[in-house]
N, C-alpha and C positions, 0 to 999 in steps of 0.2 A: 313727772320728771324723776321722781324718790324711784319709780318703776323700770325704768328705762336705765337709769342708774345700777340700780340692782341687777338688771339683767345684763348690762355688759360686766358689772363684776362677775358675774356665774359663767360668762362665757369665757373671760378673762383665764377663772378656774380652771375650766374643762381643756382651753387650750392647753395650759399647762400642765396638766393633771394626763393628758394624753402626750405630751412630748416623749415619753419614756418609749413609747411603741416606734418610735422612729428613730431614736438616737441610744447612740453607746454611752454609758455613763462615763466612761472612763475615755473619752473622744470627743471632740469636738465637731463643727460640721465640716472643716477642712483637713479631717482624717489624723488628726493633729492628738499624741496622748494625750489625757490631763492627768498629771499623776495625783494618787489621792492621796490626801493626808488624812488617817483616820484617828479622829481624837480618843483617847485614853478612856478603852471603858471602866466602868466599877459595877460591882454588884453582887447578888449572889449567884447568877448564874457562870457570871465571869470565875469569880471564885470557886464553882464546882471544876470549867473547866480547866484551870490554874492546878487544881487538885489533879485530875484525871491526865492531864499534859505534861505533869511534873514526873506521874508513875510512868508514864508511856516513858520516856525519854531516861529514865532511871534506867526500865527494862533494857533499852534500846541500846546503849554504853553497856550494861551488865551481862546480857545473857552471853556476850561471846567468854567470858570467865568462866563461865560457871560450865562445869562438865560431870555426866550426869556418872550412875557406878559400873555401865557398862564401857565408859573412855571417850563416851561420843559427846561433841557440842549438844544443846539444845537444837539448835540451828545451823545450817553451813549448805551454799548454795555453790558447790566448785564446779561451774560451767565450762571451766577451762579442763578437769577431768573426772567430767559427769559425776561426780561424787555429790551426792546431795543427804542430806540428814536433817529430819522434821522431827522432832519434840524426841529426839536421842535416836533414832529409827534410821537407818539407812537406805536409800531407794536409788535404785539404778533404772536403767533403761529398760528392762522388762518389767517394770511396775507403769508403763505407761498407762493399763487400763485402769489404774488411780488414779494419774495425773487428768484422765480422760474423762473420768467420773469426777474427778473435785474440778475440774473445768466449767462441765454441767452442774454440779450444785452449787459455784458461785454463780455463776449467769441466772440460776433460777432463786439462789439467795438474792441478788441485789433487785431484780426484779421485784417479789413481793418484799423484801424489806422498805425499797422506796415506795412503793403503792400503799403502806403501812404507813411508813414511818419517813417521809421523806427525806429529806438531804441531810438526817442525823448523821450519818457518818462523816459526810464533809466536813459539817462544826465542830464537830466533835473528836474524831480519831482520824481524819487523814492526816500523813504527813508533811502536806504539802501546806496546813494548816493549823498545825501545832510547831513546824519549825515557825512560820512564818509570825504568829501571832506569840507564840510563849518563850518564843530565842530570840527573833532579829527585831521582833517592830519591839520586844521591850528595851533592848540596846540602845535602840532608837530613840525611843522615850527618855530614856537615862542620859545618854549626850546631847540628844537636839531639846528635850523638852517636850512639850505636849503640842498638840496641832498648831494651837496661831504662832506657837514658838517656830514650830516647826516651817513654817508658811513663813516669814518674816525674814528667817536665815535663809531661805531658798531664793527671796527676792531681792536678798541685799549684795553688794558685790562681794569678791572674792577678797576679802581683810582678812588678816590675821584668825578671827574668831572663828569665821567661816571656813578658813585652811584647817584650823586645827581640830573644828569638831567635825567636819567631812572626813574629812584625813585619818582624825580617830577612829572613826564608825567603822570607813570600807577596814581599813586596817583590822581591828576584830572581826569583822563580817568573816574575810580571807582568813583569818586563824583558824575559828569559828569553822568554818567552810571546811579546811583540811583537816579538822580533829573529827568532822564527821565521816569527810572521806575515808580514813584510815579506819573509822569502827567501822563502817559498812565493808572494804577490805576483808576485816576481820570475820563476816557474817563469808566470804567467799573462800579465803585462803586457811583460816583456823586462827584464832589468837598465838598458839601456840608459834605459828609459820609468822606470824605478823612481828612478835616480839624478837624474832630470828632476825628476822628483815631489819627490824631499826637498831641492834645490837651491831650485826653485819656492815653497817652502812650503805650507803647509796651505790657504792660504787661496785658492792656484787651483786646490785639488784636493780640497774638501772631502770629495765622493762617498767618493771613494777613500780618504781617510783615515777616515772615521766606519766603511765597511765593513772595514778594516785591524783598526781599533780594537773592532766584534763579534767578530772573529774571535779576534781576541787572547782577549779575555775567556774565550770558547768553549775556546780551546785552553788558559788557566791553569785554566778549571773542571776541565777533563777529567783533568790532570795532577796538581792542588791540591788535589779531592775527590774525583772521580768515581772515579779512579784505576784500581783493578785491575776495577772494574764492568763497564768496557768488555770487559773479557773473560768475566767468568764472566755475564753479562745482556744483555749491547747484542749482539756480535761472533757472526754467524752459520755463523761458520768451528766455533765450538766443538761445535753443535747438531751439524752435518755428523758429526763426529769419529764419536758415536756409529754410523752408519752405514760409515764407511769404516772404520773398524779391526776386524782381524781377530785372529788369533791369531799371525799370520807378521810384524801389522806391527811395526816396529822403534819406540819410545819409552823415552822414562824408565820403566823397569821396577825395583820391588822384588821381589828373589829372595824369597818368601818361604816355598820351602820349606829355602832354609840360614838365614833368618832366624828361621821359628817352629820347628824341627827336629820335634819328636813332642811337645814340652811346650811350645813356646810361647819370647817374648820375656820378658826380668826384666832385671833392674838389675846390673852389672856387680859383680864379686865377683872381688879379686885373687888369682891363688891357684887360682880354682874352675876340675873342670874339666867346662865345660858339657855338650860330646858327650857324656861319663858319663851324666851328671843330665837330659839330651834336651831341654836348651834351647838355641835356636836364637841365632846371632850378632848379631840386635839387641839390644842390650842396653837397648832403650825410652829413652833418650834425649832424643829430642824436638827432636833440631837439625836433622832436616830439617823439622820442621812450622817451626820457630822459622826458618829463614831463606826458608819459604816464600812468593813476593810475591803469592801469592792465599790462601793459607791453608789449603791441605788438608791431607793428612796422605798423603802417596803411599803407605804401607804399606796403605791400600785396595784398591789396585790403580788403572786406566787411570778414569781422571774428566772431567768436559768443563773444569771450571776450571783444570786442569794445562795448563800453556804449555810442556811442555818446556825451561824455563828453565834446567836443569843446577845448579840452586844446594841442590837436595839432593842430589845428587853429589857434590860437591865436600866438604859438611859433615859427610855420611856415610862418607867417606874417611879424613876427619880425626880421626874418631874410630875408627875401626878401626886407623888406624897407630898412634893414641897407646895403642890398646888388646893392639897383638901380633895380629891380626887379618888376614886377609885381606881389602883393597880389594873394591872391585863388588857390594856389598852393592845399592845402588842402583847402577842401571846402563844404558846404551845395549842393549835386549833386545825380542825377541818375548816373547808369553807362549806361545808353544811352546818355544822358548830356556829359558825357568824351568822349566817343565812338565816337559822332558826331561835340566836339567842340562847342559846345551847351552852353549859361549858364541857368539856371533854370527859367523855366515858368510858368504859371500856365494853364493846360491842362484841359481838359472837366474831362478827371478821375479821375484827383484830388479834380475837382467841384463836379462831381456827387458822389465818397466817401467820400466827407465831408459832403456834402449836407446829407447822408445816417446815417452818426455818427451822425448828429445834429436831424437829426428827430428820430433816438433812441431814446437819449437821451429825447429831450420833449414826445416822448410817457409814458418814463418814470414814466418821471416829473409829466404830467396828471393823467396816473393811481394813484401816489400818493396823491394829492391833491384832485380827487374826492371821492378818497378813504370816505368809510362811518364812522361818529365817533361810532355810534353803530352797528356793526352787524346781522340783523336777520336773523331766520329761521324757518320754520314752517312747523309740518312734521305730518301727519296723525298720530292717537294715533295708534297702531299693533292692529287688533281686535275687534276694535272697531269701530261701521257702524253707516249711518246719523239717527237723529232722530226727527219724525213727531211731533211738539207743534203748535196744531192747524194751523194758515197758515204759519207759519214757518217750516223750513227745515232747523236740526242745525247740523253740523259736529265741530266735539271735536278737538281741534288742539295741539299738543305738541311746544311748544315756543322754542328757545334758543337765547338768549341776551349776545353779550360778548361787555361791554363797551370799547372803546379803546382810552378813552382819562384819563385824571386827574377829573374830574367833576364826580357829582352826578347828574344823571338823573331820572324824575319821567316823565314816557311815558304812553300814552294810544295807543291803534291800532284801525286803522278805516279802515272800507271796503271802497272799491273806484270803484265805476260806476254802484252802485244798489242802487235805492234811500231808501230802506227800510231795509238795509244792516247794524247788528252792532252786536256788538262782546258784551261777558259776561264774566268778570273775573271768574276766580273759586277759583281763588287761594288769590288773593292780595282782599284785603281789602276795601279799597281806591276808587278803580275804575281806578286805575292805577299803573303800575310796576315801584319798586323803585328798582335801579339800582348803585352800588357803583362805584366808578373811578377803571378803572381796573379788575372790576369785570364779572364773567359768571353766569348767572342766565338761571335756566330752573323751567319751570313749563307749566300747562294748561290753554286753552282758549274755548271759545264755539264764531262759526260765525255760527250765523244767520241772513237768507235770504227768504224773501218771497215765497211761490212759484213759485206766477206769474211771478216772475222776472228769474223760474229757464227753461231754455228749452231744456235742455241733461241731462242727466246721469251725466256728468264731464263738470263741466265748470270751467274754467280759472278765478279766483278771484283774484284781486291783493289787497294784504294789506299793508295800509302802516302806518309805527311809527311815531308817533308824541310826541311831548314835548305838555309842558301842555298849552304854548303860542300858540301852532298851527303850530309849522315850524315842517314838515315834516323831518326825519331824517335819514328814510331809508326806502323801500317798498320789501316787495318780494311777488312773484306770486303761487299759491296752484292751484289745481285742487278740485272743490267743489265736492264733492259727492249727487247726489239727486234721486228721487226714478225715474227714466222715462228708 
């Protein structure tokens, strides 16, 4: 009878222990939301990320301030006139084979960074995870209270208490909401243009404020209701997940072969001694689902809604210390790590994909920094053939110049490795091209080159731009035309 017993409880288990592969955490079976209350985590991990979500969010407000000694923001994305500036640097529309190449090394970053190191960035530094968990859900916490508080106020009517801490909450939320708006504004337009705008008032900037004012809305929906959706429905980093993890990659993992031991998890019993009776160290609990901010249950194992958040770590900790227990029940693991009883190492694969992400990145890094402040190009006029001036041999060159910094430049072009090699404005004045900050200039040029120095048909001339000091500023390579 004691057997038969037993095993409808095991079956009992498995039903339920299997429910997760069928249903949405955050849904019911009539398509119905369930919204989550996630209770208050603590711990140290909570507290690294409190640390590391506190900096992000400092930066985040600050860096539009802060202006570097060549004039330019750190940051500034003005889509409305292609002006963009990355770590003070200014990039236009003919830098697209940057944009083309940091497209490619993020796609191949997030690739082996998640086959590495799974869903750390979600828990960690998205923003969709650091407003939500280190701004609104702790507001949250501060008005409504901690989850059963939280649950209680939600199921009781609409009295006074409940007008006034709803009422409070969205009300922050919505301030909240538009003090972000306006700094991210500020990452588009320039603080400088920002503080114009709110000195100016509304009424010379209405565009601008009405589009302020959707966005706001947009960002109190997404944090107010939408909330944890953007992860486990909108956010196609999570869909990815299933593809990039392995068995080696490193995630929030539940041990559960020291948590179900040979009989399974039960309810803690003071006194009892489990290993005997072959029940495993969860003692079923329920506080990591309960301070979970998507709602699973990570004793399922790896799921696309799990963010790596750390806040069932921290919970599951808590209750192992207060139980005489050994910590890392939940824990930073592969599931070869659980599999073999393993704790986490550092492995050649994890050397050598990092090793692979870090030298992305400085390639980079390089490409941007040798990047040219001026542009050229120099392209044979259509139609137009070399011409004989006495021992000279001149071919007519069409220019384009796209300056790419703040500055005004006044540049000449010099031939390089013909000793009798030099160029004739046609156009400028001067004897050299004046060039404004941010500006495209085209016009023509005349190289001439002796003969003697010519001995093909097409030779290979390299011309390079100079400033009027003499520093070199950029060189590009032509094919000469000559009579042979």
């Amino acid at each position: 009878m004691s057997d038969i017993k037993q095993d409808s409880t095991q079956l009992g288990f498995e039903k339920e222990n299997e429910q997760f592969r069928t249903e949405v955490a955050t849904m019911d079976k009539k398509g119905t939301r369930k919204w989550v209350y996630a209770k208050k985590p603590s711990g140290r991990y909570t507290n690294y990320r409190t640390i590391i979500s506190s900096v992000l969010l400092l930066l985040l407000v600050g860096l539009p301030f802060i202006k570097l000694t060549n004039g330019n923001p750190i940051f500034k994305f003005d889509v409305f006139n292609t002006n963009f500036i990355l770590f003070g640097y200014p990039f236009f529309t003919t830098d697209f084979f940057l944009l083309a190449f940091g497209m490619i090394v993020s796609v191949v970053f997030i690739i082996l960074f998640t086959t590495v190191y799974g869903r750390l960035f979600c828990g960690w530094l998205c923003p969709q995870t650091i407003f939500m968990e280190s701004v609104f859900r702790k507001i949250e916490y501060w008005i409504e209270g901690d989850r059963s508080k939280q649950i209680r106020l939600d199921k009781q009517d609409w009295n006074e208490e409940k007008i006034l801490k709803r009422g409070g909450k969205w009300t922050i939320f919505y301030i909240i909401s538009f003090f972000f708006s306006n700094i991210f504004l500020a990452y588009i337009i320039g603080m400088d243009e920002l503080i114009k705008v709110i000195t100016e008032g509304p009424s010379e900037h209405g565009g601008l404020l009405f589009g302020t004012f959707i966005f706001s809305i947009f960002f109190y929906f997404v944090f107010a209701w939408f909330r944890e959706q953007v992860c486990t429905l909108v956010c196609p980093y999570g869909r990815f997940q299933g593809v990039l993890i392995d068995k080696k990659t490193i995630q929030v993992s539940y041990d559960f072969k020291r948590g179900e031991n040979t009989n399974g998890r039960s309810k803690f019993r003071k006194g009892e001694d489990r290993i005997a009776v072959g029940k495993g160290d969860c003692i079923d609990c329920g506080q990591c689902v309960a301070v979970c901010p998507t709602g699973i249950d990570i004793r399922n194992g790896s799921q696309l809604e799990c963010v790596n958040c750390t806040a069932c770590m921290d919970a599951c900790d808590d209750i192992m210390t207060k139980i005489n227990l050994p910590t890392g029940l939940i824990r930073y693991a592969s599931e070869e790590n659980i599999e073999q009883g393993k704790s986490f190492k550092i492995t050649a694969r994890l050397i050598a994909f990092t090793f692979v992400l870090v030298a992305m990145i400085g390639a980079m890094t390089v490409f941007m920094l040798n990047r040219s402040d001026v542009e050229v190009k120099f392209l044979q006029v259509p139609g137009k053939d070399y011409v004989v001036e006495g021992d000279y041999i001149i071919n007519t060159m069409q220019y384009s110049l796209m300056n790419k910094t703040n500055e005004q430049y006044k540049l000449v072009v010099r031939v390089n490795g013909f000793k009798g090699g030099k160029t004739v404005l046609l156009v400028e004045p001067n004897q050299y091209i004046q060039i404004n900050e941010g500006q495209l200039k085209q016009g023509l040029i005349d190289i001439k080159i002796p003969k003697s120095e010519l001995k093909s048909y097409k030779v290979p001339v390299i011309l390079e731009l100079k400033d009027l000091k003499g520093k070199t500023i950029d060189h590009y390579t032509i094919s000469f035309m000559a009579p042979f």
